[in-house]
C-alpha positions as CSV (number, residue, x, y, z in Angstrom):
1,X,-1.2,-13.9,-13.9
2,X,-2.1,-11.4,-11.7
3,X,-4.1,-7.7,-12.0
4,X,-0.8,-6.1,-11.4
5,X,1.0,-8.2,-14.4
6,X,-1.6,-7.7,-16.7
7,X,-1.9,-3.8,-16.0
8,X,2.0,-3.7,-16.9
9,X,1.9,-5.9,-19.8
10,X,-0.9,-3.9,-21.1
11,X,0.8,-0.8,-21.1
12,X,3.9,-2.5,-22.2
13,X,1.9,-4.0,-25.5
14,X,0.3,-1.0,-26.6
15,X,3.8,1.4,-25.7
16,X,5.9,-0.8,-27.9
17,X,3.5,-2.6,-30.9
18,X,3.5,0.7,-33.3
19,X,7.1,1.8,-32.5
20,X,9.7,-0.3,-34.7
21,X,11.4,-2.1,-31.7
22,X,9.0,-4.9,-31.2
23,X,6.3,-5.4,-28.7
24,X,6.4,-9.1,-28.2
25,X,10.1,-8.7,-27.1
26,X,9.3,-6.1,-24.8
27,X,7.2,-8.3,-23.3
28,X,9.3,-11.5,-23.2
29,X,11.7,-9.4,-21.4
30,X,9.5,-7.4,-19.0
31,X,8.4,-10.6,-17.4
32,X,11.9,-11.9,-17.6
33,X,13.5,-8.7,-15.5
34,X,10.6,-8.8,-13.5
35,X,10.9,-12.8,-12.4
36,X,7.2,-13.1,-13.9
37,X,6.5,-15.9,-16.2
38,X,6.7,-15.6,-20.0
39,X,3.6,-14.7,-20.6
40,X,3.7,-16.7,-23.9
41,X,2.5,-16.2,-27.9
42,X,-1.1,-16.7,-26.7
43,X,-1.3,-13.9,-24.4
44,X,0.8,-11.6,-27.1
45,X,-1.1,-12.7,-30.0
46,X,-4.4,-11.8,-27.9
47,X,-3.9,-8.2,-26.7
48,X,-2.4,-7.6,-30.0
49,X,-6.4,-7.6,-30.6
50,X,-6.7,-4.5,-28.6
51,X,-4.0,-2.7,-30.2
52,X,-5.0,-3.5,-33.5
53,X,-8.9,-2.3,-32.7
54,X,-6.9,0.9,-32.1
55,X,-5.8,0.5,-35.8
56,X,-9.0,0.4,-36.9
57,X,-10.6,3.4,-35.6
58,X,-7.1,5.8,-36.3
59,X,-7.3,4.5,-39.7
60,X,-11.5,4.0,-40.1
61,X,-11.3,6.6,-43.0
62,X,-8.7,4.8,-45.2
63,X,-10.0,1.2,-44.3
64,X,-13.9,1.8,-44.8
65,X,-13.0,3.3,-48.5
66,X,-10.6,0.6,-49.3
67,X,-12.9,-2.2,-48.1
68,X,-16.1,-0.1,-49.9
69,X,-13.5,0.4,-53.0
70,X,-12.3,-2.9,-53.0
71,X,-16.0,-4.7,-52.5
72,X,-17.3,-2.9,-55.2
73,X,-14.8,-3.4,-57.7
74,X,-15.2,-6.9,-57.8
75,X,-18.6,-6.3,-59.6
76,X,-17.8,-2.9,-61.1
77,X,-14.7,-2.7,-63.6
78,X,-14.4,0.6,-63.9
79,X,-13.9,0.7,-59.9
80,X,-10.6,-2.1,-60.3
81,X,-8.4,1.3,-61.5
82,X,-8.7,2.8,-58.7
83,X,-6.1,3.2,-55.4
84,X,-8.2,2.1,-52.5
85,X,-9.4,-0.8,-54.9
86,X,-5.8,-1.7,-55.5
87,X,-5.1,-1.2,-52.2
88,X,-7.3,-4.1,-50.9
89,X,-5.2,-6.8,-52.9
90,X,-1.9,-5.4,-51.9
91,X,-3.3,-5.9,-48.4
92,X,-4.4,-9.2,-49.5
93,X,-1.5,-9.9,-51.3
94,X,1.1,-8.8,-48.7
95,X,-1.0,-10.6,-45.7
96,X,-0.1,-14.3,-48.0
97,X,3.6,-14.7,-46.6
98,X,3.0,-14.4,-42.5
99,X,0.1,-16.8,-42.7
100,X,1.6,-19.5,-44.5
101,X,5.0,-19.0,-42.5
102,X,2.9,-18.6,-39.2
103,X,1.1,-22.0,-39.5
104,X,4.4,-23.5,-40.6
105,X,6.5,-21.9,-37.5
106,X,3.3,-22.4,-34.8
107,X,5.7,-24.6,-32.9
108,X,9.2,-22.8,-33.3
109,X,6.8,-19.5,-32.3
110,X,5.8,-20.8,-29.2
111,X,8.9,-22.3,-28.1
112,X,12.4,-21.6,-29.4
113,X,11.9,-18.6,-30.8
114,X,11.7,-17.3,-27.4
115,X,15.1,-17.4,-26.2
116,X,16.5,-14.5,-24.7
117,X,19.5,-15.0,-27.3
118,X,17.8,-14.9,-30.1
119,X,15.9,-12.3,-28.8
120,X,18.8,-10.0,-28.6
121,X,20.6,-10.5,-31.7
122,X,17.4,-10.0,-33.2
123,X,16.8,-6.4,-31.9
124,X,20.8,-6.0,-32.8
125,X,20.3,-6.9,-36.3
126,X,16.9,-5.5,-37.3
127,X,18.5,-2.5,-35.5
128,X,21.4,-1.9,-37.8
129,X,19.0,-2.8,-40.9
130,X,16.5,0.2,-40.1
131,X,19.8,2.2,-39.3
132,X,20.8,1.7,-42.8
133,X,17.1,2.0,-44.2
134,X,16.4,5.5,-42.2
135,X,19.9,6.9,-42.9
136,X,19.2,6.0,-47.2
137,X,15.9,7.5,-46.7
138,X,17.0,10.7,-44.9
139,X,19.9,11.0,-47.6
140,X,17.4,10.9,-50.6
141,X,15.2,13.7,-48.4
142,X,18.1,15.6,-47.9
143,X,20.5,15.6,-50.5
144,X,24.0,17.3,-50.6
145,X,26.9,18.3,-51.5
146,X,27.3,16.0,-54.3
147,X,23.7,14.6,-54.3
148,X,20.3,15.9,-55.8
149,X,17.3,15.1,-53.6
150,X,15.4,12.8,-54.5
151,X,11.9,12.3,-54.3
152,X,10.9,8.7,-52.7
153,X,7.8,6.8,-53.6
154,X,4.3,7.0,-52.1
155,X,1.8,4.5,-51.6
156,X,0.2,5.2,-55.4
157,X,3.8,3.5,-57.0
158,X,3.0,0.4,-54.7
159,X,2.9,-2.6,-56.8
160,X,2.2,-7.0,-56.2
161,X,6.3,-7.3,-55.6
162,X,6.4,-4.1,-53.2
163,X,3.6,-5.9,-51.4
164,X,5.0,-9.6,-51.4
165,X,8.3,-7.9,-50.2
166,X,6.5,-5.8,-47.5
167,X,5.0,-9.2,-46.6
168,X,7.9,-11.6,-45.8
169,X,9.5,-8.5,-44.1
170,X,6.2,-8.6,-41.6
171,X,6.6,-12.4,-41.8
172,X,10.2,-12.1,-40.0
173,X,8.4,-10.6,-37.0
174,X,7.5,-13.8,-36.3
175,X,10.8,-13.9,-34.1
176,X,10.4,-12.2,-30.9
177,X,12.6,-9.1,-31.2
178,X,12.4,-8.2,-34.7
179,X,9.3,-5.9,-34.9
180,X,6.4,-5.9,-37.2
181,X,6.5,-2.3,-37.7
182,X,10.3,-2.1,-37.9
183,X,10.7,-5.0,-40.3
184,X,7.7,-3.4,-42.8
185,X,9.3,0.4,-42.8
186,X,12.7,-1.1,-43.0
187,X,11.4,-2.9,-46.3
188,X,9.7,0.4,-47.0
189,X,12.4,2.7,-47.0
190,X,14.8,0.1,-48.6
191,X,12.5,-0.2,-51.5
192,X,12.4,3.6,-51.6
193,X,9.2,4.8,-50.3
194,X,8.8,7.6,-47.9
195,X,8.6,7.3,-44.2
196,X,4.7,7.6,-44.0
197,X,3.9,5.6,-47.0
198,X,5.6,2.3,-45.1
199,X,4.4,3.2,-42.1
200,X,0.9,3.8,-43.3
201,X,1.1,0.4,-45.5
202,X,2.3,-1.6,-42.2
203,X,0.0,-0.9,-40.2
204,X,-2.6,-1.6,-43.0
205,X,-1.0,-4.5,-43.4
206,X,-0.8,-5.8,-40.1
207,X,-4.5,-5.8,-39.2
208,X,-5.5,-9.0,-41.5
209,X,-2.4,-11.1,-39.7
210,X,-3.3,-9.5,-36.2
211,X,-6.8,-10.3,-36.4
212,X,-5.9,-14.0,-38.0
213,X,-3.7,-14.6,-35.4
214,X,-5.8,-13.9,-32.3
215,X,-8.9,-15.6,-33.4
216,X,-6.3,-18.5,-33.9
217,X,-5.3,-18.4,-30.5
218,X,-8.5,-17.0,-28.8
219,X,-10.0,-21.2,-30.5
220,X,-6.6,-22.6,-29.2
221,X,-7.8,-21.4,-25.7
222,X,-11.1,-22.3,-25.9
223,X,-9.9,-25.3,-26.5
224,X,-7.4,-25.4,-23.3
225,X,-8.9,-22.4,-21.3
226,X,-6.7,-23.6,-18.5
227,X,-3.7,-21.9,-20.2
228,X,-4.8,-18.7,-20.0
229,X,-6.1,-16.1,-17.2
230,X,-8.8,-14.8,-18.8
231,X,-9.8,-11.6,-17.1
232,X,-6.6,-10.5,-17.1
233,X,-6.1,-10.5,-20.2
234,X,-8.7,-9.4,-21.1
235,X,-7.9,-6.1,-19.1
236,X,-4.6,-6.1,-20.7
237,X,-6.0,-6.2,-24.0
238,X,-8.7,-3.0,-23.2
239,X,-5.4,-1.4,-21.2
240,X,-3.2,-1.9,-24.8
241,X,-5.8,-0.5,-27.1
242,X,-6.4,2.7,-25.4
243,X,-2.0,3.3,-24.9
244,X,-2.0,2.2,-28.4
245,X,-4.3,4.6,-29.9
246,X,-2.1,7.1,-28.4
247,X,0.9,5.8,-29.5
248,X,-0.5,6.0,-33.4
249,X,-1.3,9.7,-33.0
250,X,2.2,10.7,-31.7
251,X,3.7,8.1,-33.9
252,X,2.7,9.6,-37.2
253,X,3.4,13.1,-36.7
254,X,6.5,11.8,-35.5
255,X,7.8,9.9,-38.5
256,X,6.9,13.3,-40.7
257,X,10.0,15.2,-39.3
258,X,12.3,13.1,-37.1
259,X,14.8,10.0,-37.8
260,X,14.3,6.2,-36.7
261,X,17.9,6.8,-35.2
262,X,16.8,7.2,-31.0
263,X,15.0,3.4,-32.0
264,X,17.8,2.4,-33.6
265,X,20.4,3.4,-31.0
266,X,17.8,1.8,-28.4
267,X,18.0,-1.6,-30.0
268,X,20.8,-2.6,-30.1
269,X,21.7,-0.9,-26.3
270,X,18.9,-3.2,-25.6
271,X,20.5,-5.9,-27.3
272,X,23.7,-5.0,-25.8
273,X,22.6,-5.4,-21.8
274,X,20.9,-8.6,-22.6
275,X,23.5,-10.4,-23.9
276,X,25.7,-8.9,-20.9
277,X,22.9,-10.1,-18.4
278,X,22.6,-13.6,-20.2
279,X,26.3,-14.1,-20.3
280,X,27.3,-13.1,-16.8
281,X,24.5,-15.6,-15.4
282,X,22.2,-12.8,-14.4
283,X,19.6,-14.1,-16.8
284,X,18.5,-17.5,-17.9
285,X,18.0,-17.7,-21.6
286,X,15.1,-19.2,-21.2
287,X,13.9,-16.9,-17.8
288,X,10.1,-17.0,-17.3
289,X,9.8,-19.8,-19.0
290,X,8.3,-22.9,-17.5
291,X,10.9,-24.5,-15.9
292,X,13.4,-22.0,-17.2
């Protein structure tokens, strides 16, 4: 991989990992159109790292009172009432499906989840689900004719089943084009919460899988450090954090006062071209790949 590669696949991770349309697709794809190859799970899974540090200061508030909440609870009762401790098992809780499925699907992951196929029916699907989710959610906000509003839960009415479902939603972002953050809010807004509470809870929720899954790969290269260009991505991952952080700041004042619909439109254009491109031979299915 070269310094060029890395600079574009940095800015590529930490454009696309908060917004609900899927960063490791975006980068399956990128080196796809560009002729590159696939940079693989290891490299996403890794400068997910950096995008994720960018969770942790943006949210340093929340997560140093949930932790200190949480911690303390397990000693104090009187603490186990409280949100930020309850918070700390739903995070728990909610962090249970993606690990066991992620183990399980290590193979599938790394391999034929990564068709450019599947890829696009994926962002075609998930696409028309957080149409459906958004356009429920903005009809409870808004009401009509016919229709009181109606107020939509926030994160205190989370409960063990919210967070199991918010979990196997995340899990399904094991398939390239599906999007952790579009999967979790689509859950969200299904299950009726507001647009900030599932957006606030996924990325939350994401940290314990995204940390998991990097040290698991960061020992897999150590391992095999042949597999892996390690300064570049390395600079990939510092490039992601800092486009990241950015992307959290504009994407939370967004999500406030505007509709998932210019993502939702997006994915499944996306979609759309990349069947056309597979299908007229333009694009291997497996482009990128080794031997693809």
């Amino acid at each position: 991989m070269s310094w060029f590669e890395s600079l574009i696949l940095g800015l590529v991770q930490g454009l696309t990992e908060f917004l609900p349309i899927s960063s490791s697709a975006h980068l399956r794809l990128t080196a796809a159109f560009a002729g590159w190859h696939d940079p693989g799970a290891a490299f996403t899974a890794i400068t997910q790292i950096g995008t994720e540090a960018a969770v942790l200061i943006y949210f340093r508030k929340d997560i140093a009172r949930i932790i200190s909440t949480w911690t303390r609870s397990l000693y104090t009762k009187s603490l186990r009432s409280e949100q930020d401790a309850k918070m700390g098992w739903l995070v728990i809780v909610g962090s249970i499906p993606i690990g066991v499925l992620g183990i399980t699907l290590k193979d599938h992951i790394e391999g034929p989840f990564r068709d450019l196929r599947l890829i696009a029916t994926t962002l075609i699907v998930m696409g028309i689900v957080l149409g459906i989710a958004d356009r429920l959610a903005a009809r409870d906000e808004e009401g009509g004719r016919h229709r009181a509003i109606r107020e939509r839960k926030t994160l205190r009415e989370l409960g063990v089943k919210d967070g199991l479902i918010f979990g196997l939603c995340q899990a399904m972002a094991l398939v390239p084009g599906v999007s952790r953050s579009g999967a979790t809010i689509s859950g969200g807004l299904l299950l009726g919460f507001t647009r900030e509470a599932a957006a606030r809870y996924s990325f939350l929720l994401a940290i314990p899988a995204v940390l998991a899954s990097g040290a698991f790969e960061l020992k897999e290269v150590a391992e095999n450090p042949g597999h892996i260009s390690w300064g570049p991505t390395i600079f990939a991952t510092v490039v992601a954090f800092f486009v990241g952080y950015a992307v959290i700041a504009w994407f939370m004042k967004f999500i406030t006062t505007k509709s998932f619909m210019p993502f939702v439109i997006y994915r499944i254009l996306l979609g759309i071209l990349l069947f056309v491109l597979v299908g007229a031979g333009v694009l291997s299915p497996h482009a990128g790949e080794s031997g693809g």
